[in-house]
C-alpha positions in Angstrom: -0.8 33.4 -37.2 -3.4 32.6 -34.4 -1.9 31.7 -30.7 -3.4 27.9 -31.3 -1.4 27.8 -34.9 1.8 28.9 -33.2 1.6 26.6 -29.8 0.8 24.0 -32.5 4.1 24.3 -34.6 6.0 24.7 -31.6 4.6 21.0 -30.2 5.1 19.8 -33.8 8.9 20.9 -34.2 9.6 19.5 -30.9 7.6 16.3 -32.0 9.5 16.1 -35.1 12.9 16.3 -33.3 11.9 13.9 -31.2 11.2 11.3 -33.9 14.1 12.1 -35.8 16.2 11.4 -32.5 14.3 7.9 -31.9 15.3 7.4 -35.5 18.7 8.3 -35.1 19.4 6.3 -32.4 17.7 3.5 -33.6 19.3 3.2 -36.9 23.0 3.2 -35.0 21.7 0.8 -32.1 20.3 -1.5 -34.7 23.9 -1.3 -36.9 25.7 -1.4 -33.7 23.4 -4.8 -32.8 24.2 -6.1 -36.3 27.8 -5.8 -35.4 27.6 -7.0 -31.6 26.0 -10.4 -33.7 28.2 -10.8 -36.4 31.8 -10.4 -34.0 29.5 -13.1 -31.7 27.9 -15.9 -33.8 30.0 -15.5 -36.7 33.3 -15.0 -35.4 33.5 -15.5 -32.0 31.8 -19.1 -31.8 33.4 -19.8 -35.5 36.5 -19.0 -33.8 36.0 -21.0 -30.8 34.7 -24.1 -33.0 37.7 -24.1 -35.2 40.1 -23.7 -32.3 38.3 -26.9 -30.5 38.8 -28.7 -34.4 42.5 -27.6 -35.3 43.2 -29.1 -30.9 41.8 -31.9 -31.6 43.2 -32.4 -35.4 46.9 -31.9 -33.6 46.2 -34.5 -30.6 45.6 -36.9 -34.0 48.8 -36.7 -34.9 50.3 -36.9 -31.0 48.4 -39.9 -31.1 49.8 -41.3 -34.2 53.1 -40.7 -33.3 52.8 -42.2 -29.7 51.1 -45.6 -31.7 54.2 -45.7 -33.9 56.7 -45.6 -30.0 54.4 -48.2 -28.2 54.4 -50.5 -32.1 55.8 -53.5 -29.6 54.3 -52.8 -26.8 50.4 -54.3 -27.6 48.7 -52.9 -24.6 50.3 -49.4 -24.8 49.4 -49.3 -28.8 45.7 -50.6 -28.3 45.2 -47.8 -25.5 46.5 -45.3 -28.0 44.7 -46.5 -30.9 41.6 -46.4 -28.7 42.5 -42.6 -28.1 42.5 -42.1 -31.8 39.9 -44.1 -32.3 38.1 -41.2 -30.3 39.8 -38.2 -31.1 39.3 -39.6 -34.8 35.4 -39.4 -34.2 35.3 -36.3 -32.8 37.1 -34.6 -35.5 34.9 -35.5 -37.7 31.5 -35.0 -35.8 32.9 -31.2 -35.6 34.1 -30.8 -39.3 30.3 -32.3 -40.3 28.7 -29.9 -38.0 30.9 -27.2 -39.5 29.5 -28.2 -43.4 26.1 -28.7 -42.4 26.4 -24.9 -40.8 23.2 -25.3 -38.6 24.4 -21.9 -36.6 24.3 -20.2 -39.7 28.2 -18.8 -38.6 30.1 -19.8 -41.6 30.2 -18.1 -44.7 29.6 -19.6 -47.9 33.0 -19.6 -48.9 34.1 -21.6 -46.1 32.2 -24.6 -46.9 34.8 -25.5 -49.9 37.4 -25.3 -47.4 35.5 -27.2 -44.8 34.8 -30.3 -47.6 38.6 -30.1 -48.8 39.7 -30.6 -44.7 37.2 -33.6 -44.2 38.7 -35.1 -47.7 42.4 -34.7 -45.9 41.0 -36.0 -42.7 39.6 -39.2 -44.8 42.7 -40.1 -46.6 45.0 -39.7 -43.4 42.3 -42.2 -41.7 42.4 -44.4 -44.5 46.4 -44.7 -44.6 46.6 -44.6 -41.0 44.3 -47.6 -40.5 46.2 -49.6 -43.4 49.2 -49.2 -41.0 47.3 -50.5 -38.1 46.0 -53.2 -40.0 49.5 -54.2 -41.0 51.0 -53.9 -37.6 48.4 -56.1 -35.8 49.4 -59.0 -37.5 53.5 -58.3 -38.7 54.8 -56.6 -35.0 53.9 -60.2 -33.4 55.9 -62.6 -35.8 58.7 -59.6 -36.3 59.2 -59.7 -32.2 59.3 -63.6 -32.4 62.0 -64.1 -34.3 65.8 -63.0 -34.0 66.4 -59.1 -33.5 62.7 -58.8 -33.0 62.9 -55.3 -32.0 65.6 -54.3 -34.3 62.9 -55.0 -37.2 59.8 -53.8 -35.3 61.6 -50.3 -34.8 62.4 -50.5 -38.8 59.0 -51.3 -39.5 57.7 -48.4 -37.5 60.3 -46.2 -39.7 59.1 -47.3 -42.6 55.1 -47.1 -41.4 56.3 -43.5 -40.5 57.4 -43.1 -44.4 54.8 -44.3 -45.5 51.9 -42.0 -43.8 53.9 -39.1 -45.0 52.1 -38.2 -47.7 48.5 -38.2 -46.1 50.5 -36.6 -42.8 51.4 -33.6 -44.7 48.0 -33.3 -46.5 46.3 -33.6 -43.4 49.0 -30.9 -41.8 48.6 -28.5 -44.9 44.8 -28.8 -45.5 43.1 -29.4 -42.4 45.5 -27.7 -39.7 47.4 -24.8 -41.5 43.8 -24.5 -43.2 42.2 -24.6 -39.8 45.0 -22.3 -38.1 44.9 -19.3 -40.6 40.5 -19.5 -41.1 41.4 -18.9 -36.9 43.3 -15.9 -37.4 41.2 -14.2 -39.8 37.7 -14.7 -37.4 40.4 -13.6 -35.0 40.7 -10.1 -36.6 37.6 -9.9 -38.1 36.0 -9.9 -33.9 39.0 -7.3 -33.2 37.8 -5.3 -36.5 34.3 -5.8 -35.5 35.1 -4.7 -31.9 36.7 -1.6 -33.3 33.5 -0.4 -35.7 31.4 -1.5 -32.6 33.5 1.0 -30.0 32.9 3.5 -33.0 29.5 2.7 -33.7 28.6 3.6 -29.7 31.0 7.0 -30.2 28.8 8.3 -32.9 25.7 7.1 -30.7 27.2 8.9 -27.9 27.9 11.7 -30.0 24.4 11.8 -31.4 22.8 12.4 -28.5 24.9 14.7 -27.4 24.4 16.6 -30.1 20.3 15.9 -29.9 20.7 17.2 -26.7 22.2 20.1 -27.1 20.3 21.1 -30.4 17.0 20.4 -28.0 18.1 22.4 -25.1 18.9 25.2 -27.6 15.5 24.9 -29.9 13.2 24.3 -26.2 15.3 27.8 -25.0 14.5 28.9 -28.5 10.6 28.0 -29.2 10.5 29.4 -25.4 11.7 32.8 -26.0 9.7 33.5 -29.6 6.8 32.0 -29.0 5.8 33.2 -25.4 7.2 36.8 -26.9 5.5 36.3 -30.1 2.2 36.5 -28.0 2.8 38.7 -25.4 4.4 41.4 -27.1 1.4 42.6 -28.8 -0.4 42.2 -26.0 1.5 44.1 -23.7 1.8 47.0 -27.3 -2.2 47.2 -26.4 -2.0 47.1 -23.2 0.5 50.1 -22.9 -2.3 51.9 -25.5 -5.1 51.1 -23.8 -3.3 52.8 -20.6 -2.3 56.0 -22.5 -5.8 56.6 -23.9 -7.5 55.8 -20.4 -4.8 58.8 -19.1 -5.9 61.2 -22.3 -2.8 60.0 -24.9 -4.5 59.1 -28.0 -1.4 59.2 -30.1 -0.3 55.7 -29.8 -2.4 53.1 -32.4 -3.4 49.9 -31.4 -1.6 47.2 -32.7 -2.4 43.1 -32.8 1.5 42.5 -34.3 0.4 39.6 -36.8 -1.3 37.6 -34.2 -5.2 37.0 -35.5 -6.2 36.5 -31.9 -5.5 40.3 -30.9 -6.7 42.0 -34.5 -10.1 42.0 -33.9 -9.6 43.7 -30.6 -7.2 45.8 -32.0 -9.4 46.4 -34.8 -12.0 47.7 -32.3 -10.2 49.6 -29.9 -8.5 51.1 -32.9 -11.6 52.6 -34.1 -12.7 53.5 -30.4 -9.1 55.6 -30.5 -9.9 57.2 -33.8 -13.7 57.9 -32.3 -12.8 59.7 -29.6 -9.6 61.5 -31.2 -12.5 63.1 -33.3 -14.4 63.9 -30.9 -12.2 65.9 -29.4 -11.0 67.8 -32.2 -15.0 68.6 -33.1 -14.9 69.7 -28.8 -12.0 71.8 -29.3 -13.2 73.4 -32.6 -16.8 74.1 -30.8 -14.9 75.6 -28.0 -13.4 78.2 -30.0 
């Protein structure tokens, strides 16, 4: 092999070690970027987003249950139906935000679950505003007449009673549905935090272990190359020195490298010349 073919391999083994380092650590940055996105946009904001919901969902029902204390008091009710009112909107600007998925952070799976907790939120507005509707007009006569408060407090029993079915969809869809879809983007980011901490070990490992297999093939390519070349040089060297001091027992050598064979080659036959010519010398001497 020629000095150019050799110098070449070495430059393309280091090139190609190169690359398949680039590649290495690109594959595991990119899966470790996939993961960094996924424990942010799909469960970290998700989380966030259905946290905000399931607060607001629960300060609905604080607000129900403060309208059914103030029933007689028509100031304190309207304040707190006005709070609802608001809350009530909210709610469901986030659980149509959450359907129409613009983010892209919900599964497809959660999309059943997000149109069964706007169905519970519907019915528990709808039963909750037949209430209203009946106390706006009945709490004002009821308070007029004898034991007025007596029978608005029974009335507010029986308004209780009868939101309780609606209540405890709302409670088991919508926030027990909203609570536990919570916890599991909960553990999916502390899963996804885990496979991330791996993901950067092995990239930390990688290159480690790049580095070390490059130190070792650079100390490598270093000591058979360089020696690959000069060896045989120095072998014809070290002849060339014995036959300039009389020593024409030692051949010339190239030692595989093309480069030196044709010098070899002719100091070779320049040794075997003159080792002739002095055996004819000596025989004529005689």
């Amino acid at each position: 092999m020629s000095i150019r073919n050799k110098l070449i391999l070495g430059f393309s083994v280091l090139l190609a070690f190169i690359l398949v380092q680039g590649a290495a650590s690109f594959f595991y940055g990119s899966r470790t970027q996939g993961l960094v996105d996924a424990a942010v946009n799909r469960n970290f904001i998700a989380t966030s987003e259905i946290t905000d919901l399931l607060a607001s969902a629960q300060q609905l029902r604080r607000l129900e249950k403060e309208y059914l204390i103030y029933v007689g008091d028509v100031d304190g009710r309207n304040k707190v139906l006005e709070s609802w009112n608001a809350t009530y909107g909210r709610v469901l600007g986030q659980l149509e935000a959450m359907v129409a998925n613009s983010k892209g952070i919900y599964l497809p799976g959660d999309a059943t679950a997000f149109t069964q907790w706007k169905a519970a939120l519907d019915d528990y507005q709808q039963g909750f505003t037949h209430i209203i509707e009946g106390f706006s007009y009945d709490v004002s006569i009821l308070d007029e007449g004898a034991g007025g408060r007596s029978q608005t407090y029974n009335k507010a029993v029986r308004a209780n009673e009868e939101l309780r079915p609606v209540v405890e969809r709302f409670d088991t869809v919508l926030i027990q549905g909203a609570t536990k879809l919570a916890s599991a983007r909960a553990e999916e980011s502390a899963l996804a935090y885990q496979r991330i901490r791996s993901n950067f070990n092995v990239v930390s490992y990688v290159n480690i272990g790049f580095a070390i297999a490059g130190l070792l093939l650079a100390a490598g390519l270093l000591t058979t190359i360089p020696a690959s070349i000069t060896r045989p040089l120095e072998s014809l060297v070290e002849s060339a020195d014995k036959m300039s001091l009389g020593d024409l027992g030692k051949k010339f050598e190239a030692g595989g490298v093309k480069d030196f064979e044709r010098l070899a080659a002719s100091l070779e036959r320049m040794r075997v010349t003159m080792e002739a010519m002095i055996v004819r010398l000596k025989a004529r001497s005689r």
